[in-house]
C-alpha positions in Angstrom: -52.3 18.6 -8.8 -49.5 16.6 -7.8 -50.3 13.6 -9.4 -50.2 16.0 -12.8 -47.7 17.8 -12.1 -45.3 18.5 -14.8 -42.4 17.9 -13.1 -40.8 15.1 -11.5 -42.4 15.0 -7.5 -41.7 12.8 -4.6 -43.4 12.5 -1.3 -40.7 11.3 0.8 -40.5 10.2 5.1 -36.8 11.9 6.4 -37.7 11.2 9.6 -35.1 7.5 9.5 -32.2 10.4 8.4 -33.6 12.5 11.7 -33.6 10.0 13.9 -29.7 9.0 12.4 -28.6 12.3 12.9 -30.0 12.4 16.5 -27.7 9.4 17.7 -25.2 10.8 16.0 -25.2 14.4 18.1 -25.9 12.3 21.1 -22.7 10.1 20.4 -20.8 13.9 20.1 -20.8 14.0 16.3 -20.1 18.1 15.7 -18.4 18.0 12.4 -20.6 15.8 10.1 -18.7 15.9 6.5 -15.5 14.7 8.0 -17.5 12.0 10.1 -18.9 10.9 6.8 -15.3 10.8 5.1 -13.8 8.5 7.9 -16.3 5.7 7.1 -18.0 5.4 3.5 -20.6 3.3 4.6 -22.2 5.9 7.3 -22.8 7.8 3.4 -24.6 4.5 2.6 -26.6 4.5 5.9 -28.5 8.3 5.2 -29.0 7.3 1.7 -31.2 3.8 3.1 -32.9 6.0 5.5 -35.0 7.9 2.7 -38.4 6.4 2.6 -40.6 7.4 -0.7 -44.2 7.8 0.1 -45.5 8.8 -3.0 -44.2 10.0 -6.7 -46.5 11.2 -9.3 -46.9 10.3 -12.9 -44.2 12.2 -14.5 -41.7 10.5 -12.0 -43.0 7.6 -13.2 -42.5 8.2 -17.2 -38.9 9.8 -16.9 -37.7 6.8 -14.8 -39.1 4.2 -16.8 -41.4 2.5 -14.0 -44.9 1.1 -14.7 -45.6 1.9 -11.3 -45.0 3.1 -7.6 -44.5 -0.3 -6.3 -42.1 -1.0 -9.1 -39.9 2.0 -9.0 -39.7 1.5 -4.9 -38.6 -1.6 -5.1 -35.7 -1.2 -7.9 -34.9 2.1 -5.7 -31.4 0.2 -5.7 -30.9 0.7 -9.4 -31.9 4.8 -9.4 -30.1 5.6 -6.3 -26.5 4.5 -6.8 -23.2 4.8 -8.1 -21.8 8.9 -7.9 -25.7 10.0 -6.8 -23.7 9.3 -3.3 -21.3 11.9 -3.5 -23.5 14.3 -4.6 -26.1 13.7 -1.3 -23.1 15.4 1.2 -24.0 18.6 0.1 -28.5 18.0 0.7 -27.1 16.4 4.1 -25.0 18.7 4.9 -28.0 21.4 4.6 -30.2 19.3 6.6 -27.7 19.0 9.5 -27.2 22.6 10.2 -30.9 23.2 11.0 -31.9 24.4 7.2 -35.9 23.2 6.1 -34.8 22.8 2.2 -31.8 22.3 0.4 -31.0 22.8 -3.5 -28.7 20.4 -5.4 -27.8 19.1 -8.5 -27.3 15.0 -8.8 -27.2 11.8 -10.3 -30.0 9.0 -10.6 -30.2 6.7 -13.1 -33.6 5.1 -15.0 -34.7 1.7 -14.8 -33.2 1.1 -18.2 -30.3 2.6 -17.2 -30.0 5.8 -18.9 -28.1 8.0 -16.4 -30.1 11.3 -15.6 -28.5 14.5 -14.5 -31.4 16.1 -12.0 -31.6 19.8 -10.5 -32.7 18.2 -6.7 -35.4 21.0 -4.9 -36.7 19.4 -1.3 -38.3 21.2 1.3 -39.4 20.0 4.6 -43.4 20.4 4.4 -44.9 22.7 7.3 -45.8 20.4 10.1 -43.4 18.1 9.8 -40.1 20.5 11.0 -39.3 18.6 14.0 -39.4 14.9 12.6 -39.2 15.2 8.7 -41.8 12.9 7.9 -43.0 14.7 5.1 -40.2 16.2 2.6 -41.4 17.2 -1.1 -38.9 16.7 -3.4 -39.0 18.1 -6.8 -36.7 16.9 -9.9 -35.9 18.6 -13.3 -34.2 16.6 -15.8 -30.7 18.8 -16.9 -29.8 16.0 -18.6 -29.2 17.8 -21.6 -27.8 21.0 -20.1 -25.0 18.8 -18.4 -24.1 17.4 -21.3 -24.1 20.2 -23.2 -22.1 21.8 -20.9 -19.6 18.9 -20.6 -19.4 19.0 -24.6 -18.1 22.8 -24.1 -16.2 22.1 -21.6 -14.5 19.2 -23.3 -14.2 21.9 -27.2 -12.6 24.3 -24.5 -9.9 21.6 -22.6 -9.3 20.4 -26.5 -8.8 24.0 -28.2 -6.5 24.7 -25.3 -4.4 21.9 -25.2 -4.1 22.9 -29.3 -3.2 26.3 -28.1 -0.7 25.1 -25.2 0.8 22.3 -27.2 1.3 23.7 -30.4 4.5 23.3 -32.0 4.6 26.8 -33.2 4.6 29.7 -31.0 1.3 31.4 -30.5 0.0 34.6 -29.8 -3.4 36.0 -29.3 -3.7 39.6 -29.4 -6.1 43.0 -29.3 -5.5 45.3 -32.0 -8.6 46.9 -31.5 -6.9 50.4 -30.6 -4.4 49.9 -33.7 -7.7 49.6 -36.0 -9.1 52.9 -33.8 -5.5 55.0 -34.6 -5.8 53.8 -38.2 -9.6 55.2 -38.6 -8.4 58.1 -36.8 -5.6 58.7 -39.7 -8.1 58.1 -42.0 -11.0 60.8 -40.7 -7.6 63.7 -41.1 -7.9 62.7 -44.9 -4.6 60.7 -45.4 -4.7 58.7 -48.5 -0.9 57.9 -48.8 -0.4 55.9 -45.9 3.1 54.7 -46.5 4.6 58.6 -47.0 2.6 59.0 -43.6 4.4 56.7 -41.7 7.8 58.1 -43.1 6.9 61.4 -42.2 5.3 60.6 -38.9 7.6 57.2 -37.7 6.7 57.8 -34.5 3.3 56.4 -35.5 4.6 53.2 -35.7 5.9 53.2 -32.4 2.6 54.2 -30.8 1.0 51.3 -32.6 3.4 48.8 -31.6 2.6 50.2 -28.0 -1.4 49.8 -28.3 -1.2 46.0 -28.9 -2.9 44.1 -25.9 -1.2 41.0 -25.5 -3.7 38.4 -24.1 -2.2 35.3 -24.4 0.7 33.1 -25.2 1.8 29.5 -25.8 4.1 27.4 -24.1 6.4 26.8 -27.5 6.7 30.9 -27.1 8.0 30.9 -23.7 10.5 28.4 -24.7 11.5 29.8 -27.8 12.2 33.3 -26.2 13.6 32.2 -22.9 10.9 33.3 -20.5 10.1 31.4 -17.1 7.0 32.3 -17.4 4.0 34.3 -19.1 4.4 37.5 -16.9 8.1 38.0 -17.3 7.7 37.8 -21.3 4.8 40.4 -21.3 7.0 42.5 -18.5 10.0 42.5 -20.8 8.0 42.5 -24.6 10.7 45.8 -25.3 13.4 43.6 -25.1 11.9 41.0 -27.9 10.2 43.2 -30.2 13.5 46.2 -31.3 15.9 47.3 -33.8 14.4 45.7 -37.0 11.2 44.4 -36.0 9.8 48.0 -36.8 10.7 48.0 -40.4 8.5 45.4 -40.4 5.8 46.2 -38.7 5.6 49.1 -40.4 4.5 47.2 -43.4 2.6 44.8 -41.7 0.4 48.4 -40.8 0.5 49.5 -44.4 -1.1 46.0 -45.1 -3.9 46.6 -42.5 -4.1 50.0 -44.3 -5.2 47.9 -47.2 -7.2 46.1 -45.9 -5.1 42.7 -45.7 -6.0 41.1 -42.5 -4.0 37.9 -43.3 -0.3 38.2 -43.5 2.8 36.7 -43.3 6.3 37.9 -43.5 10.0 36.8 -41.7 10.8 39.1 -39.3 13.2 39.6 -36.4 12.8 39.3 -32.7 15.2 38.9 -30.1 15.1 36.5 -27.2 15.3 37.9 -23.5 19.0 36.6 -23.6 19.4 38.5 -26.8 20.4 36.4 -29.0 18.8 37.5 -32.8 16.2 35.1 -33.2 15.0 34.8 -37.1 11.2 34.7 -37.0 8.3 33.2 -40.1 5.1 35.3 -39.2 2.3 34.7 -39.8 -0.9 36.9 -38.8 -4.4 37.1 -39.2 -7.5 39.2 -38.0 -10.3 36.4 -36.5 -13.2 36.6 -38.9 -15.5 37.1 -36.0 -13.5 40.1 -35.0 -13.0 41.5 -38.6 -14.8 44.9 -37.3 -12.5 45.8 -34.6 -9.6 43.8 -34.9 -10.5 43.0 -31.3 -9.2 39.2 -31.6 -5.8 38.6 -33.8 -4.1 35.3 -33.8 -0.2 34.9 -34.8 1.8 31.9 -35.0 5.9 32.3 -35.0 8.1 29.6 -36.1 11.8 29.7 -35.4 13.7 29.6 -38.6 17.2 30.9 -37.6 18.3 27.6 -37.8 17.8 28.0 -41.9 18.5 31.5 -42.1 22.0 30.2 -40.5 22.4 27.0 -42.9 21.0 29.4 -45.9 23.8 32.3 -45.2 26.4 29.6 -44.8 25.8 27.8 -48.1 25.8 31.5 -49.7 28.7 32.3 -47.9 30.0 28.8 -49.3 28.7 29.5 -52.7 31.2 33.0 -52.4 34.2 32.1 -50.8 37.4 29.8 -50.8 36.6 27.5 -47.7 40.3 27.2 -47.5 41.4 30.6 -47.1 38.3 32.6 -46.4 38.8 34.9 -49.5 36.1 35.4 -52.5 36.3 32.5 -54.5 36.3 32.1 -58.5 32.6 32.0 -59.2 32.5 35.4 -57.1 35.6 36.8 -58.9 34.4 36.2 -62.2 31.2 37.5 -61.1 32.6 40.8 -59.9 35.5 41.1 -63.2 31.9 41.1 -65.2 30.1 43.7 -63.0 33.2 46.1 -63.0 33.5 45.9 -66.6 29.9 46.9 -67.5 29.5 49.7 -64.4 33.3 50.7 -63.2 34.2 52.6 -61.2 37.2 53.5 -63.5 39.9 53.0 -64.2 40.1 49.3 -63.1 43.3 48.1 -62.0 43.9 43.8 -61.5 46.9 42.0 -59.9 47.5 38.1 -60.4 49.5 36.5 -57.7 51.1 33.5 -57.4 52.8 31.7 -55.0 55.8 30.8 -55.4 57.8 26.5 -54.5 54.4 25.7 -53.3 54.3 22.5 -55.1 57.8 21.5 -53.7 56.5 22.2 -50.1 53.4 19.7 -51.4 55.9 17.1 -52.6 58.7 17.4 -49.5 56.4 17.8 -47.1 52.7 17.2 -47.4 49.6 18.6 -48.8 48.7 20.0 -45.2 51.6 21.8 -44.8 50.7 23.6 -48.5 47.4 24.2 -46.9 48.9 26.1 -43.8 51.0 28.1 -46.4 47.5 29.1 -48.9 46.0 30.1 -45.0 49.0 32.4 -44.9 48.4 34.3 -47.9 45.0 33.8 -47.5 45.2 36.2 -44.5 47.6 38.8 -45.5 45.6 39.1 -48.5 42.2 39.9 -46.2 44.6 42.4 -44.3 45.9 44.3 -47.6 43.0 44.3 -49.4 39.8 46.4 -47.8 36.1 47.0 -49.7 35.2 47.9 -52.2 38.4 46.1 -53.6 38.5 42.2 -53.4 41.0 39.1 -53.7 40.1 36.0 -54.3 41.9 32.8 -54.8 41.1 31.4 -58.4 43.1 28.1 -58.1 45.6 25.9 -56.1 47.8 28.7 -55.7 47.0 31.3 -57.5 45.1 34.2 -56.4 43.6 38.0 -57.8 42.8 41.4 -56.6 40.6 43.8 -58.4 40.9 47.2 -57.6 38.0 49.6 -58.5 38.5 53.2 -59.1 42.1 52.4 -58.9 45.1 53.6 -61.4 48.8 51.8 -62.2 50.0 53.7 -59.1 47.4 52.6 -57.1 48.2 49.1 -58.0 51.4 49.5 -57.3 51.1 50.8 -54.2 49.0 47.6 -53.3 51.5 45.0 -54.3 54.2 47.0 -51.6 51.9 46.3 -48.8 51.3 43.0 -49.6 54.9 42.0 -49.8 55.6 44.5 -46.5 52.6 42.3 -44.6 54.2 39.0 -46.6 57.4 39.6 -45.1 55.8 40.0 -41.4 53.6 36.9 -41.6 57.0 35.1 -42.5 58.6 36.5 -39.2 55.6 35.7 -37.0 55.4 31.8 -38.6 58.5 29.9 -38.2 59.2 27.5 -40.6 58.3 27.6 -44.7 58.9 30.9 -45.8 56.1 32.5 -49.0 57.5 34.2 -51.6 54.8 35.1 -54.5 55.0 36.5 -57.9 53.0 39.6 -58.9 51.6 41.1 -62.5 49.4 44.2 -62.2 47.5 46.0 -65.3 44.8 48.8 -65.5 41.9 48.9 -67.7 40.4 52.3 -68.8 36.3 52.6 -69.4 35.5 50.3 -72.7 38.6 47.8 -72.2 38.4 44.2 -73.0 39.2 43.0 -69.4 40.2 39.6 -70.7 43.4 41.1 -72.2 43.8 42.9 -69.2 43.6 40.0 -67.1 46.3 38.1 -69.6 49.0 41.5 -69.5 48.4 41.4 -65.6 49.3 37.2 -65.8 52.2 37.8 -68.6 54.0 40.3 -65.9 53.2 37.6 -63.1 54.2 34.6 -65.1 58.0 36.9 -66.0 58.5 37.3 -62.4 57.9 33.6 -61.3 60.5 33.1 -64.2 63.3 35.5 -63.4 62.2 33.9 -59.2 63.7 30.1 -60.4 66.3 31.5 -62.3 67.5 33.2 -59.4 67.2 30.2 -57.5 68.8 27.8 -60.3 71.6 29.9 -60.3 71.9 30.3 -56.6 72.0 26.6 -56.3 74.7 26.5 -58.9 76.7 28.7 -57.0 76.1 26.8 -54.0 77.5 23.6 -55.9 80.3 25.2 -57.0 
């Protein structure tokens, strides 16, 4: 029987590892695993004591030994390496008075294939008080260790994806937003969308069934959180003001059944600052009945958001003075024209010795002088009106909804904010020339535009005559 055995069986004689132990109580040993960790080689020592009496076939086959004399004499070659580290424990058992011990270790074949073993041994009856007679029994794990290592490694490497990611990660549970949406369904709601405007709270309840499980590092870092339980503590502060708009209608897609998404959203980081968010969700196909397991990945894209509303804001406005620009102004002349409101009232400015200041005194101290108007016009002028700045010095304002005396009343405060801008800068003193005109519904605006210049361009001439004749008189 033990000879067929199919299992790997030793016979082995403890009674060298007995007698070891012995002198080592009589020399006051009391604590043996730190005795063994001040001198490696007393490790070495219990390992040589082991004497093999007798192993039966199998042992024979899975260690690759034509015989017993053969395997005991290349003992050297199974016993070795890290099958010494995992011995402390078998020892260990043995010196506290137990008759058996169960391990798992290391030996290696003869043609060197390493083995992973499940170790049995038990101290035959008899034998208790000098251990000459121990059965040993091994079971090749082999391929349970390694398949275990192989998971283990798929698990380190999916994590380290996971924790590494450039992207903030989430995984979540929506399993209790798929049971409140089967629940809406059961009352016989087929318009979902008119649902959630009726019943918005919904939305809120939803957002509050979400089980966070896990998050990245990236997602720490991109919403200012020292750690994983301050973000999930504070998950009110990130997730408010627009983010249910759009989580609304990331519900209405669930309703339909869309369980891949994405969507830019808004979140705000726990220092508050508005944080401009590329979504992108999706239900894990092995969770596709109960939503159970939901991966998102967030990627930061205020940065473009920021560089996007710029350029607009670039593409709209006169960099110089921070009004609309011409593309916007002709832009808006065309959009009045074909919707009102009426009647539509335009004034052309211009400004008035601007070149001369250019010429005298430099192009940057014209520049200070178009930021001047530029800001009285910002003042004057409130939405829906607009002015712009068309050219070097010339500049509009279109008036919806606005008659002559309407006009009118605009160019006053222009000229009354004109003349405090002057007090409050010392130096060059503006002085601009204004033409106004008013368009009824069905005018061609171009004309209108040209009787609003004619009036401008009269008053810049009757301005340097003025002057010319003031210089005269100087002269004279």
């Amino acid at each position: 029987m033990f000879n067929l055995a199919p299992v790997s069986l030793w016979m082995e004689d403890y009674s060298g590892l007995k007698q070891l132990f012995d002198q080592w109580r009589a020399d006051g040993v009391t604590d043996l695993l730190a005795f063994l960790q001040e001198d490696p080689q007393r490790l070495q020592r219990c390992s040589q004591s082991y004497k093999v009496v007798q192993v039966n076939q199998y042992t024979l086959d899975l260690f690759k030994a034509a015989d017993q004399q053969t395997l005991q004499s290349r003992l050297h070659e199974v016993f070795r390496g890290d099958m010494l580290d995992s011995i402390v424990a078998e020892l260990l058992a043995l010196w506290e008075g137990q008759q058996g011990f169960e391990t798992r270790s290391v030996n290696y074949a003869l043609d060197g294939r390493r083995l992973d073993v499940q170790v049995r041994a038990r101290v035959l009856p008899g034998y208790e008080d000098s251990w000459s007679r121990v059965l040993v029994s091994l079971e090749d794990v082999t391929t349970e260790v390694r398949g275990t290592e192989q998971l283990q490694r798929s698990e380190r490497y999916t994590r380290d994806l996971f924790e590494h990611s450039p992207v903030s990660l989430w995984v979540e549970d929506f399993s209790e937003v798929k049971r409140l949406l089967d629940e809406v369904r059961t009352r016989g709601i087929r318009d979902f969308r008119t649902f959630l405007k009726v019943h918005p709270e919904f939305v809120t309840r939803c957002m509050q069934e979400i089980r966070v499980i896990d998050v990245n590092r990236r997602t720490l870092e991109m919403f200012g959180a020292s750690g994983k339980p301050e973000l999930l503590q504070t998950l009110s502060r990130v997730f408010r003001g627009e983010m249910y708009e759009s989580f609304a209608e990331q519900l209405q897609d669930l309703w339909e059944g869309k369980l891949v998404q994405q969507r830019e959203v808004v979140n705000y980081a726990l220092s508050g600052d508005v944080l401009h968010i590329h979504l992108e969700f999706a239900v894990m196909s092995s969770h596709a009945e109960n939503w159970g397991l939901v991966l998102l990945s967030l990627v930061d894209i205020t940065a473009r958001k920021k560089a996007e509303a710029y350029l607009e804001y670039l593409g709209k406005h006169d960099v110089l003075t921070q009004l609309r620009n011409r593309a916007f102004y002709m832009e808006e002349l065309n959009r009045l024209s074909r919707k009102g409101p009426w009647p539509l009232s335009v004034i052309a400015i211009d400004m008035n010795g601007l070149k001369t200041v250019n010429d005298e005194h430099g192009h940057a101290a014209g520049d200070a002088m178009l930021r001047r108007v530029g800001e009285v016009l910002a003042k004057a002028v409130d939405a829906p009106a607009c002015a712009a700045r068309i050219g070097g010095d010339e500049f509009m304002v279109l008036l919806p909804a606005t008659d002559e005396r309407g006009a009118q009343a605009m160019q006053e405060r222009i000229l009354s904010l004109l003349e405090l801008n002057n007090q409050f800068y010392p130096g060059h003193t503006i002085q601009v020339s204004m033409g106004s005109a008013c368009a009824q519904e069905g005018a061609f605006m171009e004309a209108v535009v040209h009787r609003a210049d004619q009036e401008m361009y009269a008053q810049k001439s009757r301005f340097y005559q003025a002057r010319e004749q003031d210089r005269r008189s100087d002269a004279a």
